[in-house]
Structure formats: structure tokens, C-alpha cells
C-alpha positions as a Markdown table, in Angstrom:
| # | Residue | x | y | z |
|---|---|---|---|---|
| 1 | Unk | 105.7 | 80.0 | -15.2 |
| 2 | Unk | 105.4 | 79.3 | -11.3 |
| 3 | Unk | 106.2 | 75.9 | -10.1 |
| 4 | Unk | 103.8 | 75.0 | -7.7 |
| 5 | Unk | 104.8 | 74.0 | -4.2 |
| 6 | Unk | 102.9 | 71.2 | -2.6 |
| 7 | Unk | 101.6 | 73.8 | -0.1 |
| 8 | Unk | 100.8 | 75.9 | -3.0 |
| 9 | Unk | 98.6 | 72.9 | -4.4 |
| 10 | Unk | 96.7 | 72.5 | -1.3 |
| 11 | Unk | 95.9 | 76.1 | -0.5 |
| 12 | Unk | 94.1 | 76.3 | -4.3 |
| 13 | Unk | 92.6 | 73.5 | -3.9 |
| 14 | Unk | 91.1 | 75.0 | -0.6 |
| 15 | Unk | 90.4 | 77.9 | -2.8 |
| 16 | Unk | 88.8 | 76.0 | -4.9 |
| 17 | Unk | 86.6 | 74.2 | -2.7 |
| 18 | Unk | 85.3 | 77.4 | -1.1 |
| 19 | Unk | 84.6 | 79.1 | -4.1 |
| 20 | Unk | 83.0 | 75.7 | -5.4 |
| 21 | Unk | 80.0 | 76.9 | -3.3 |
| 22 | Unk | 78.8 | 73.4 | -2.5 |
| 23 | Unk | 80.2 | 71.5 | -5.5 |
| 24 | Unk | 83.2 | 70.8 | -7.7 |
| 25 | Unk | 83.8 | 67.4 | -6.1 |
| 26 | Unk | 85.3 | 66.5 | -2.6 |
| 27 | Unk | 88.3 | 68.7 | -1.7 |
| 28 | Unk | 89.5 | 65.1 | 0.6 |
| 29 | Unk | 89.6 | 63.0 | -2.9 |
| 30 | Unk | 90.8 | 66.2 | -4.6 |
| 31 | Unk | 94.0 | 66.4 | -2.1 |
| 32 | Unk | 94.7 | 63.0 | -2.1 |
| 33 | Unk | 94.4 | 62.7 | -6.1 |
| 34 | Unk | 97.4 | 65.6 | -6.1 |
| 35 | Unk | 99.4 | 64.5 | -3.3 |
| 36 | Unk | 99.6 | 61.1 | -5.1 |
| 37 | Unk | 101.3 | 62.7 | -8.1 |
| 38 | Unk | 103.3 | 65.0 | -6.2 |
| 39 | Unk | 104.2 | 62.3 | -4.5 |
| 40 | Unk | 105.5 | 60.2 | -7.5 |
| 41 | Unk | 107.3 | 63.3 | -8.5 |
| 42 | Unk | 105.6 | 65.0 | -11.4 |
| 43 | Unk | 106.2 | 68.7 | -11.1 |
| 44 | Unk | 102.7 | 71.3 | -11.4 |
| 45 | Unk | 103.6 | 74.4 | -13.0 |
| 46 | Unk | 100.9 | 77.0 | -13.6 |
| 47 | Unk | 101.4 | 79.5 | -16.7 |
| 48 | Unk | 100.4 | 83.2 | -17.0 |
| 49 | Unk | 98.1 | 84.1 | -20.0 |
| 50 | Unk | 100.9 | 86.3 | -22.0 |
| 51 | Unk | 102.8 | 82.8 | -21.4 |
| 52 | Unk | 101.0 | 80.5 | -23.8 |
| 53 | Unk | 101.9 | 81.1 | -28.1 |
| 54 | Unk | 98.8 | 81.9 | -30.2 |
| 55 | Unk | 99.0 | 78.1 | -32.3 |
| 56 | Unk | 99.2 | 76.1 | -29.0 |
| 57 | Unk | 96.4 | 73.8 | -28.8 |
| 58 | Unk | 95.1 | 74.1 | -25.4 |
| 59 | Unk | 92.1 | 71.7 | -23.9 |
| 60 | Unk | 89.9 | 71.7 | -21.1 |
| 61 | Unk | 89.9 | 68.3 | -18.7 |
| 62 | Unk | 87.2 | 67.7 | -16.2 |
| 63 | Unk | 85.2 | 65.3 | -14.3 |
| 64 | Unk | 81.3 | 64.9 | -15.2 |
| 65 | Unk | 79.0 | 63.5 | -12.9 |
| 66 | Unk | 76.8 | 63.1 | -10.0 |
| 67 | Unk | 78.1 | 64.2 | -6.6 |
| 68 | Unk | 75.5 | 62.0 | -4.3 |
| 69 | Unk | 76.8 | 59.2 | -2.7 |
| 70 | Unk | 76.3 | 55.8 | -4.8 |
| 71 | Unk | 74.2 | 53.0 | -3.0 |
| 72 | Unk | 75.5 | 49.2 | -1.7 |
| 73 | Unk | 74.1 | 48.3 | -5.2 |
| 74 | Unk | 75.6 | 50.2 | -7.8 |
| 75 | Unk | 79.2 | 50.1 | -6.3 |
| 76 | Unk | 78.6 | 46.0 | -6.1 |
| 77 | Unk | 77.9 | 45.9 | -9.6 |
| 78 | Unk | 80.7 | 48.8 | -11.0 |
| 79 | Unk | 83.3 | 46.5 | -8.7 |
| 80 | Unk | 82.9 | 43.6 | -11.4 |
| 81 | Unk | 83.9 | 45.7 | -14.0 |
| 82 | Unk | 88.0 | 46.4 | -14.8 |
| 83 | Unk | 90.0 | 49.3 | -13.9 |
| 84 | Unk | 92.8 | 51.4 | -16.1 |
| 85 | Unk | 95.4 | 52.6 | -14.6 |
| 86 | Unk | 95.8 | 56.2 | -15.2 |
| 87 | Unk | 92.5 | 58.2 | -14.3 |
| 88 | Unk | 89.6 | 59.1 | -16.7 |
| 89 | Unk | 90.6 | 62.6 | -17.2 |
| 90 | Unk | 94.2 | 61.6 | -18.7 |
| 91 | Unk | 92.4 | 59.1 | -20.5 |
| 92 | Unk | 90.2 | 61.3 | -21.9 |
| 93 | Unk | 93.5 | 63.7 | -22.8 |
| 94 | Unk | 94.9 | 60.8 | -24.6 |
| 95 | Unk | 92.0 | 60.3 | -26.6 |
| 96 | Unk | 91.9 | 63.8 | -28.1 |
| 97 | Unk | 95.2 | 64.4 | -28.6 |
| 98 | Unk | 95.2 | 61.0 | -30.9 |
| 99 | Unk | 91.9 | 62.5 | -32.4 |
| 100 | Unk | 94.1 | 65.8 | -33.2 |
| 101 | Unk | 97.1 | 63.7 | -33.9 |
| 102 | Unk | 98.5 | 66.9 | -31.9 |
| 103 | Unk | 99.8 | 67.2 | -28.3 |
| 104 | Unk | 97.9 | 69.6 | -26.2 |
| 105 | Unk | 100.2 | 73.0 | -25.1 |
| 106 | Unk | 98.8 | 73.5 | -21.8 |
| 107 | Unk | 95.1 | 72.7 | -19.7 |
| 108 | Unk | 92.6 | 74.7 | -18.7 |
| 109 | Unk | 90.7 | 73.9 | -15.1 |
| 110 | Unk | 86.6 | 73.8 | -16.3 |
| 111 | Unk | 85.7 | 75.3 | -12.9 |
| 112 | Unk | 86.9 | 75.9 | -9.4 |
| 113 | Unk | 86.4 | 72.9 | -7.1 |
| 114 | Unk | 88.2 | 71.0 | -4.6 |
| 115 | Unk | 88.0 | 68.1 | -7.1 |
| 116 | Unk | 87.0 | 69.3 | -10.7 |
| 117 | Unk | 90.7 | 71.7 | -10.1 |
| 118 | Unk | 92.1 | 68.8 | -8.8 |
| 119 | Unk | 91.3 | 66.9 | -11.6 |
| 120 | Unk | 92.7 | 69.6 | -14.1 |
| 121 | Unk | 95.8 | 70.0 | -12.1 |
| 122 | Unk | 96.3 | 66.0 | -12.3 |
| 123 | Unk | 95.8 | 66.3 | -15.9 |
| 124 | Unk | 98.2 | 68.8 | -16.4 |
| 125 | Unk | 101.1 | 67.0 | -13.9 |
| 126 | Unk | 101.2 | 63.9 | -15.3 |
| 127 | Unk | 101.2 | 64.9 | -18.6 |
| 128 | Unk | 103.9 | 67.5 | -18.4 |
| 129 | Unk | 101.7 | 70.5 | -19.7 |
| 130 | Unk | 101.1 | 73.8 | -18.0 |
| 131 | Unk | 97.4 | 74.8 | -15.8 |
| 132 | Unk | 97.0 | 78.2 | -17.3 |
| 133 | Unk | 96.0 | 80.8 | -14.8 |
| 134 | Unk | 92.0 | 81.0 | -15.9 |
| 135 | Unk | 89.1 | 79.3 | -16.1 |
| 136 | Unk | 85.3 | 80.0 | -18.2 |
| 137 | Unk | 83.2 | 79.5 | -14.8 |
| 138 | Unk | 85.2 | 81.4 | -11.7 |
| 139 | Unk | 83.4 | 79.1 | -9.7 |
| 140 | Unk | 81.9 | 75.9 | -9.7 |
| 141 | Unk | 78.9 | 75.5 | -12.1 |
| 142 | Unk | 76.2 | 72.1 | -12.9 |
| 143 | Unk | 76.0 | 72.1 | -16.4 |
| 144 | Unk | 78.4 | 72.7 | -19.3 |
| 145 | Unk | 76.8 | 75.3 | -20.9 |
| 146 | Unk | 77.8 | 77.4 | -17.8 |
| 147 | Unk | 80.8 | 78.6 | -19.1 |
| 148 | Unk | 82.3 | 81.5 | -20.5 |
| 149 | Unk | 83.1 | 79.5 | -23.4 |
| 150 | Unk | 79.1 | 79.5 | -24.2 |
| 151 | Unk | 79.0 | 83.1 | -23.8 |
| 152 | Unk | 81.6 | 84.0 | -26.6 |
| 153 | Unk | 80.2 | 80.8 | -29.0 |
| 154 | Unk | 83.3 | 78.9 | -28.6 |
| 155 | Unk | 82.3 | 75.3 | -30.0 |
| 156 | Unk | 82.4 | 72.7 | -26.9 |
| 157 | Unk | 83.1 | 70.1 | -30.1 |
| 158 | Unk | 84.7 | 68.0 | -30.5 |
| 159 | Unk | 85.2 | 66.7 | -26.8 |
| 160 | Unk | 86.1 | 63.3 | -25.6 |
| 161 | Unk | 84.8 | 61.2 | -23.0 |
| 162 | Unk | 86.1 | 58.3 | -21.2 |
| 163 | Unk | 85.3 | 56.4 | -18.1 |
| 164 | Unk | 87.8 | 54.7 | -15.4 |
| 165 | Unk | 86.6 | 51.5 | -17.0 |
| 166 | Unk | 88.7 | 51.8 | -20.2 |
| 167 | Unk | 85.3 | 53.0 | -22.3 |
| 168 | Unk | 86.2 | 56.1 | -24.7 |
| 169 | Unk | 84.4 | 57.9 | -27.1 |
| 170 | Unk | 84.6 | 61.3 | -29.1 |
| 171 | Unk | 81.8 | 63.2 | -30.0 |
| 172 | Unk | 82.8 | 64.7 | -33.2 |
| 173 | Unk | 80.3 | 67.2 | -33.4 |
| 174 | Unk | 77.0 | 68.7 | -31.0 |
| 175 | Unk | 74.0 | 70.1 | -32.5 |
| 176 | Unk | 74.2 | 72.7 | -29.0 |
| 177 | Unk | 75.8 | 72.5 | -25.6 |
| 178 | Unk | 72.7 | 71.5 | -23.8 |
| 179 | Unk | 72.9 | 68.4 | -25.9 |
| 180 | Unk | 76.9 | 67.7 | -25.1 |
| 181 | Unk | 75.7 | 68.1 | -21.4 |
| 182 | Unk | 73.0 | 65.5 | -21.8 |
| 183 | Unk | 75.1 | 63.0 | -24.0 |
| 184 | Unk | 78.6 | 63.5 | -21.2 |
| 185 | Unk | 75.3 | 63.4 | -18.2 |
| 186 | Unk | 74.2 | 60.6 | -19.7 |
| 187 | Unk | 77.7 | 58.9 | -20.2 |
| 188 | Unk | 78.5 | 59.5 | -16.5 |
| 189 | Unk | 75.1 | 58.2 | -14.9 |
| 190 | Unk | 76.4 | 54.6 | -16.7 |
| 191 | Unk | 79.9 | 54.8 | -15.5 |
| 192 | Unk | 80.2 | 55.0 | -11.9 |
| 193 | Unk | 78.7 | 57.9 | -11.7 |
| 194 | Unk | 81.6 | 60.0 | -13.5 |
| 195 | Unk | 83.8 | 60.4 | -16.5 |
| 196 | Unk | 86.2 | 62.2 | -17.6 |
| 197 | Unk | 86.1 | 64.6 | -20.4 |
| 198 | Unk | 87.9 | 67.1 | -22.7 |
| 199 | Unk | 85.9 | 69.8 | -24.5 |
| 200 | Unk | 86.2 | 73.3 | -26.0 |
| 201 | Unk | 89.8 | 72.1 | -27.9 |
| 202 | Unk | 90.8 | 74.7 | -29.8 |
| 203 | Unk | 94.1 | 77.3 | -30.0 |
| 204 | Unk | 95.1 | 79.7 | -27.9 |
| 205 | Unk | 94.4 | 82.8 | -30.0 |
| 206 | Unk | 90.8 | 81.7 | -29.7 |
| 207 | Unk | 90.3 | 81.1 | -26.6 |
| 208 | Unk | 92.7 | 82.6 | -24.3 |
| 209 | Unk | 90.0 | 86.3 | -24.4 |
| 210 | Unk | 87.2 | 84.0 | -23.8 |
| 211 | Unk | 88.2 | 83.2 | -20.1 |
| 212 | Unk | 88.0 | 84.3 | -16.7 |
| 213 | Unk | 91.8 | 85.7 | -15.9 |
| 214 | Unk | 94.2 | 84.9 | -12.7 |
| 215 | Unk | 91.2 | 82.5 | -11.1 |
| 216 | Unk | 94.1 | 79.7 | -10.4 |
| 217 | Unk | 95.9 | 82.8 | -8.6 |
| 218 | Unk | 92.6 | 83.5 | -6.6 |
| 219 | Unk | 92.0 | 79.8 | -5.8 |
| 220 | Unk | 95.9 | 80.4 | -3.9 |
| 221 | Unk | 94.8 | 83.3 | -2.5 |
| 222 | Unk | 91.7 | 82.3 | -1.0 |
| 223 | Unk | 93.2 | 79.2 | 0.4 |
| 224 | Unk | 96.1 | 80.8 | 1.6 |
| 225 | Unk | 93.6 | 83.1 | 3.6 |
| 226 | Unk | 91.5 | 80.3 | 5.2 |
| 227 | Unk | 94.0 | 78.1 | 6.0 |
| 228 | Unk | 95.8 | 80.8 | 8.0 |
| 229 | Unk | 92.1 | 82.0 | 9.9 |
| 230 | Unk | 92.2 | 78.1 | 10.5 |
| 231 | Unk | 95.7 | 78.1 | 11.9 |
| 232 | Unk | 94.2 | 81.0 | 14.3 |
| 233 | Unk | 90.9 | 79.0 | 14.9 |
| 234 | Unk | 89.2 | 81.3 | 13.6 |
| 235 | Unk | 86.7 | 81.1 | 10.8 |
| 236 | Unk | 87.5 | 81.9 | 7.5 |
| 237 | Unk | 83.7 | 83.5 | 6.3 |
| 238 | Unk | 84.6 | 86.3 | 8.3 |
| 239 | Unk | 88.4 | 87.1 | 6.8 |
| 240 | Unk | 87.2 | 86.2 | 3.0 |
| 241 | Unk | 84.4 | 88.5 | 3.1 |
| 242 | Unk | 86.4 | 90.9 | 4.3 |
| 243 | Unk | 89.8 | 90.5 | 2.0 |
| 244 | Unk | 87.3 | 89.5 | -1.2 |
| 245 | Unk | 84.6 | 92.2 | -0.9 |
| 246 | Unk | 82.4 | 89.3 | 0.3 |
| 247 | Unk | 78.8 | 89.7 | 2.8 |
| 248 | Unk | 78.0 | 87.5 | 5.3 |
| 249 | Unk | 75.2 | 86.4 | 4.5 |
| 250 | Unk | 73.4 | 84.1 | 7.6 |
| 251 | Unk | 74.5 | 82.1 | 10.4 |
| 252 | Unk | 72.6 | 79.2 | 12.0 |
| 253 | Unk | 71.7 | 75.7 | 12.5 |
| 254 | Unk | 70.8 | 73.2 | 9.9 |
| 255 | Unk | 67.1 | 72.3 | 10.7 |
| 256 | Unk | 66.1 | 70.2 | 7.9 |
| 257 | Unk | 68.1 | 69.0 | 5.1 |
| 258 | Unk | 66.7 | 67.0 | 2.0 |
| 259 | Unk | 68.1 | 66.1 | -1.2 |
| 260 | Unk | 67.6 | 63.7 | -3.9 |
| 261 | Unk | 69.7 | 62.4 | -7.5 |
| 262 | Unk | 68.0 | 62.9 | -10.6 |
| 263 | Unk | 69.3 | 62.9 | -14.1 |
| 264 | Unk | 72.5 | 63.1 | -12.9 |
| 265 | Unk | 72.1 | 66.4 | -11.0 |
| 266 | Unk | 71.9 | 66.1 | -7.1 |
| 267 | Unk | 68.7 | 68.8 | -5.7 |
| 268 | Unk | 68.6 | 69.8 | -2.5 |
| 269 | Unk | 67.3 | 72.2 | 0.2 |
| 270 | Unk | 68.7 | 73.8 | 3.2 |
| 271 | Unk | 66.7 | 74.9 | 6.0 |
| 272 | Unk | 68.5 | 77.2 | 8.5 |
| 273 | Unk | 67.4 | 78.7 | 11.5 |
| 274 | Unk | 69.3 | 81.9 | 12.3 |
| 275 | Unk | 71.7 | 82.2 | 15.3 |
| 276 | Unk | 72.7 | 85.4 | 17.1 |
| 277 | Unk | 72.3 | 88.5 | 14.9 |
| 278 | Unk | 70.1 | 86.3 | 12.6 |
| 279 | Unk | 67.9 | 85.1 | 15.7 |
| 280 | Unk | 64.3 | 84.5 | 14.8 |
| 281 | Unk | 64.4 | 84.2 | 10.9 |
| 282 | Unk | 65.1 | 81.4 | 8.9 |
| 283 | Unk | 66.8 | 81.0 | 5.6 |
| 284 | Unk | 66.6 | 78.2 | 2.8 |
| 285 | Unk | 69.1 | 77.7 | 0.3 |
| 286 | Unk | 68.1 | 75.5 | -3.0 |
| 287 | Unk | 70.9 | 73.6 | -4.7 |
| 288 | Unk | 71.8 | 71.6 | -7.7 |
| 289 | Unk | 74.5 | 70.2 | -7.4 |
| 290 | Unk | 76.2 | 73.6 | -6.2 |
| 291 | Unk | 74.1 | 76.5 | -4.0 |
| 292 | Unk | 72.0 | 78.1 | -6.5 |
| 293 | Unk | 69.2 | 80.2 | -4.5 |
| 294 | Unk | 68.6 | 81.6 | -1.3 |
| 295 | Unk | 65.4 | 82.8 | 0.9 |
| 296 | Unk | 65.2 | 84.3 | 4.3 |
| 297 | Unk | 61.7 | 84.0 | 6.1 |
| 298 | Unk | 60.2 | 82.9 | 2.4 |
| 299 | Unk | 61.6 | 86.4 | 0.9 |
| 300 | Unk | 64.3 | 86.2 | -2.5 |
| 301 | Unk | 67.7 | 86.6 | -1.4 |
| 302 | Unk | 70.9 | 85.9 | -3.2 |
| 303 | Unk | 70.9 | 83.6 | -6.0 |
| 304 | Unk | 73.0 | 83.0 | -8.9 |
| 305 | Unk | 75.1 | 83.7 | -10.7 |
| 306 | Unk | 76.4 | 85.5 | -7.4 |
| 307 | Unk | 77.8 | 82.7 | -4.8 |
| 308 | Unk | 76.5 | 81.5 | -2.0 |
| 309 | Unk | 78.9 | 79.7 | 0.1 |
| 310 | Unk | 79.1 | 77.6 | 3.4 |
| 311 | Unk | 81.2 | 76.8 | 6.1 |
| 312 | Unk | 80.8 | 74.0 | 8.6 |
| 313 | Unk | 81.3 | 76.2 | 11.6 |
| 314 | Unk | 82.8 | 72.9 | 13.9 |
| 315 | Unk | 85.5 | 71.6 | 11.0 |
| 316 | Unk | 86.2 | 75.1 | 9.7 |
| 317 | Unk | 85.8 | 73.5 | 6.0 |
| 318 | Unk | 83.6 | 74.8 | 3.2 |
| 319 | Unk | 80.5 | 72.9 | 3.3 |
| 320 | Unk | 80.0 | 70.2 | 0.0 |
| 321 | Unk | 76.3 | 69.1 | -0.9 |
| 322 | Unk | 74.4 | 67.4 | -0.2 |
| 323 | Unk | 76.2 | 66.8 | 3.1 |
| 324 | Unk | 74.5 | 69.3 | 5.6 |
| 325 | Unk | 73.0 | 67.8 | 8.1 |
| 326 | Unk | 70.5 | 68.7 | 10.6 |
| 327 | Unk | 72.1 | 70.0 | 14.0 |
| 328 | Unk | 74.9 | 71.5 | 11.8 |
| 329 | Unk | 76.2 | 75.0 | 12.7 |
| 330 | Unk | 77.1 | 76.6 | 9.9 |
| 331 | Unk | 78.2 | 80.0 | 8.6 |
| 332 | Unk | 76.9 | 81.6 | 5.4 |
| 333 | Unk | 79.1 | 84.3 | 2.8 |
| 334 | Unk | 78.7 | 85.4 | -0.2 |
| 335 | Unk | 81.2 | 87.0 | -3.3 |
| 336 | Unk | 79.7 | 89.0 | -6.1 |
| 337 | Unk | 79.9 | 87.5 | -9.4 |
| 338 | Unk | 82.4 | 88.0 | -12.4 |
| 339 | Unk | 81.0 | 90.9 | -14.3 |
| 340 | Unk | 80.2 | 88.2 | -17.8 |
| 341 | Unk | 77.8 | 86.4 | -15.7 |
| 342 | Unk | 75.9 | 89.4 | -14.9 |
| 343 | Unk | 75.5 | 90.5 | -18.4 |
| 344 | Unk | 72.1 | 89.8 | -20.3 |
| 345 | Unk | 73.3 | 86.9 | -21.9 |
| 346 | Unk | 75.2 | 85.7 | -18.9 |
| 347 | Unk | 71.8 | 85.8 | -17.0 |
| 348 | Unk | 69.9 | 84.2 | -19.4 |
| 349 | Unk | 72.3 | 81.2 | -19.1 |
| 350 | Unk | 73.1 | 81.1 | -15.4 |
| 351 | Unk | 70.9 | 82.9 | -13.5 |
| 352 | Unk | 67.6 | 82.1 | -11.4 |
| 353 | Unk | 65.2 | 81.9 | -14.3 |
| 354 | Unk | 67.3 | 79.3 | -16.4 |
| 355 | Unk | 67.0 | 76.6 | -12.9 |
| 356 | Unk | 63.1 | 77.5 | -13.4 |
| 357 | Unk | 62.4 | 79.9 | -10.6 |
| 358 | Unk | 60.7 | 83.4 | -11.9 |
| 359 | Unk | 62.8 | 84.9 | -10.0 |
| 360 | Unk | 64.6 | 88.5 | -11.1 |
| 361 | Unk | 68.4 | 88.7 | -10.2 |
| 362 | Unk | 69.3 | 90.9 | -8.0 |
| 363 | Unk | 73.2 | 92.3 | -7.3 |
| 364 | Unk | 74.2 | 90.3 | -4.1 |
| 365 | Unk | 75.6 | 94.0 | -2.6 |
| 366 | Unk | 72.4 | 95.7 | -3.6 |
| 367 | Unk | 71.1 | 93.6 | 0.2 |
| 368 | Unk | 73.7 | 95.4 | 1.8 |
């Protein structure tokens, strides 16, 4: 196993946050939330795949929620409520290793995000387990059905759920993962706007050719890239695309942004007009939650499941939704997806038609 330094922490969560492609939670609060533990000396190692034994019971920890900003009203009436101590997504690991009567062997991150990794690597800190190198989403993702688990019929049940309130519950069994996602959505739109969860318990010999391999390793990678084209003031869209077989994809000024929170999901538009080699056309990108399709002068461009990330030009940081503004310079790039999103099944879940656009995917380097 590698022990992670703290300089190894912030460089995934970097990662993490660019290839969160406008979501997996705020990389700041994602920092902080590690730095804290660190900082209280609990030790982060992450674990190779050949590392974990076929029995160990291994669990997936993550936060579940809206990402828009709460209003004066809400946070006045969540303030009245208590506080525990430790966050949800420890809470939550609590509750379903009680349920199992079993400690968990090691944690799996659900996606990569400067908060939802965060959140994993918390998990796995203060409660002494390993992060295995993997994830089910190589990226960040809105709903839970997004996940390589779904693909290979992994149950999500039974998966616990608890709030930073002190409220817990296990959900023993889900009639499909469309319904977990509404029952953890709804959960999280009465509890400040996030909880944490555990789903897709289950051992090692199950699950560990269900995931997406060496995406923690990536994450460090990535980071490590940025943070040294930031070092040189330079920006990072350029050196990923080229080190990660990545496009760049537009660059321009914010012209209009919009966005609104429904059902737990934040939607959103971007509209761009192009700078410099991009002068004269202007490109859209939809999201929810994270960037999901792409136009340029009204014509399809990239969607999902390939990614479609942005960097804010002046702060040299990935871009989070659904805080582009107008006047923003920005840079646009893009990574070709893992090859189980692009399969049939994998398209059916996760690409453009599922978000309700009749829209045909189209390979991301097939533009180039």
C-alpha cells in the first residue's frame, strides 16, 4: 500500500476536481475536510487491487446531494437543528457496519470529485481502512445508477444513509437503482441539502472486476500535472490534453449563464462566445449537476459520457457549477471516456438520450 503524503492528497484531490467536470462537490471544502484529518494525524493509505483478500467486505462512502447554494432561509432553519460530531459519511459507515455486524476491509471513492473523493478519503482516514485504487464512475456522475456497479448488476442494497443531524436509516432492499437514487435524493433535499451514504456493500471477489482500475493513481497524476502548469502560470487545459490524450475543445467568455435546483439536481446552461481561434462562434454547454452536453453555433458537439471540462482561465482552477459567471474567461478540454461507458449498455445509462436529448453519441476524437 502507498501512504499518502499530504501533498499527495491535495494533487488527487485536484485530479479529482478536474476530472469532476463541473461537479463532485467543492475542491475548497474538499481540501479543508482532508487537511483537518491529516491534521489530527490519521494516516491515508491507498491500496492496489491485487492488495485487497477476496472475503473483505468493502463499501462505497459518498455524499448525496444538491450542489447549488442554499438560500438565507433554509440555512436559518437547518441552524436550529443539532450537530454530530463526526461527518455524515462516517456515520453512515458506522451504520452499515453495525447492520453487517462486520467491519468494512477497505473504501471505495463513488466518483472523482474535489469533494465526493474527499469525502471517501475522510471515510477511509478516520476509520483506519484502505481507499482502493478504483472507482465505478472515472469521473464525476448525477445519479447513482451512473456507475459501473449498474452495468455489471451489482446490487446498490442494502445502503445506509445518514444526515450531519444524527438521522440514520438503512434501506434494506431497492426494487431498482433509479428508486435508491430518488429515496437518498429525496433524503438529501430534507437534510441540508446532503447526506452521507454507503451502498454497493458487498466482498471483494465481487466487486473488485466491476470497477474502473488505477483512477485514485490518475486523480495524482492529473493533479500533479496542473499544479505544476500552475507553478509555471501556465494553464493546465493545454498540458492535460496533451499528457491525457485530451482536445481542446473552446475558449471564450461566459456571456450568459443560467441555472436553476430542481429535485435535487442543479440544471444549467453555458453560453460562450469564442476567443481567438474560436472567434466568431459560440458554444453552449448544458449541465446537471456536472457538464453533460455541448453545442457550438447550435450544432451537437461533445456530450456524455465523454467529459467536458472547464477551467477558469484568471484562477487557473477547474470550473465547478453552477458558478460561471458572465464576463468569465474560460478554457474548454475534453478526455475520452472509459471504454464501459461507451458500450451499448453503458450508453443507454449515461449517455445524451438518458438526460432526454435525442441526441446520437458521438466519439469526442471522431471532432478531431
Amino acid at each position: 500500500m502507498k501512504k499518502l503524503s499530504r501533498q499527495d492528497l491535495h494533487d488527487i484531490l485536484l485530479g479529482a476536481a478536474i476530472l469532476g467536470t463541473g461537479g463532485g462537490g467543492s475542491l475548497e471544502e474538499g481540501i479543508k475536510l482532508i487537511d483537518k484529518s491529516y491534521d489530527e494525524g490519521f494516516e491515508f493509505n491507498l491500496a492496489k487491487l491485487d492488495e485487497i483478500p477476496d472475503e473483505a467486505l468493502v463499501g462505497t462512502p459518498y455524499g448525496c446531494g444538491s450542489i447549488s447554494p442554499l438560500t438565507p432561509e433554509q440555512i436559518e432553519e437547518y441552524s436550529k437543528l443539532p450537530k454530530i460530531e463526526t461527518t455524515s459519511q462516517v456515520a453512515a459507515v458506522k451504520v452499515l457496519e453495525k447492520y453487517y455486524d462486520e467491519s468494512f476491509y477497505g473504501l471505495v471513492a463513488t466518483e472523482l470529485g474535489g469533494m465526493n473523493t474527499a469525502v471517501a478519503l475522510e471515510a477511509s482516514g478516520r476509520l483506519n481502512k484502505p481507499l482502493i485504487d478504483a472507482d465505478p464512475a472515472g469521473r464525476s456522475v448525477p445519479c447513482l445508477q451512473h456507475s459501473t456497479y449498474y452495468l455489471n448488476d451489482v446490487p446498490i442494497f442494502p445502503l445506509s444513509i445518514a444526515n450531519s443531524f444524527g438521522d440514520e436509516m438503512i434501506i434494506t432492499k431497492s426494487i431498482s437503482d433509479e428508486r435508491a437514487e430518488a429515496l437518498t435524493r429525496a433524503a438529501a433535499v430534507a437534510s441540508f441539502n446532503h447526506v452521507g451514504v454507503v451502498d454497493h456493500p458487498n466482498r471483494w471477489s465481487v466487486l473488485k472486476d466491476t470497477l474502473l482500475n488505477n483512477t485514485i493513481s490518475l486523480c495524482l497524476d492529473i493533479g500533479k500535472t496542473a499544479r505544476e502548469s500552475q507553478n509555471k502560470n501556465e494553464n493546465f487545459a493545454y498540458s492535460i490534453a496533451e499528457k491525457f490524450d485530451g482536445y481542446i475543445l473552446f475558449k471564450g467568455v461566459i456571456e450568459k449563464a443560467n441555472w436553476e435546483d430542481k429535485d435535487g439536481f442543479t440544471f444549467g446552461n453555458y453560453y460562450i462566445k469564442g476567443l481567438d481561434d474560436y472567434e466568431g462562434k459560440e458554444m453552449r454547454i448544458w449541465f446537471q449537476n456536472e457538464n453533460i452536453i455541448s453545442w457550438i453555433n447550435d450544432e451537437i458537439y461533445v456530450t456524455v459520457p465523454d467529459s467536458i471540462n472547464i477551467v477558469d482561465n484568471e484562477k487557473n482552477m477547474p470550473l465547478l457549477n453552477p458558478y460561471g459567471k458572465e464576463g468569465m474567461e474560460i478554457t474548454v478540454f475534453g478526455l475520452k471516456a472509459f471504454t464501459e461507458w461507451r458500450s451499448k449498455k453503458g450508453l443507454e445509462v449515461f449517455g445524451p438520450t438518458f438526460f432526454g436529448y435525442d441526441i446520437d453519441y458521438k466519439e469526442i476524437e471522431k471532432f478531431f
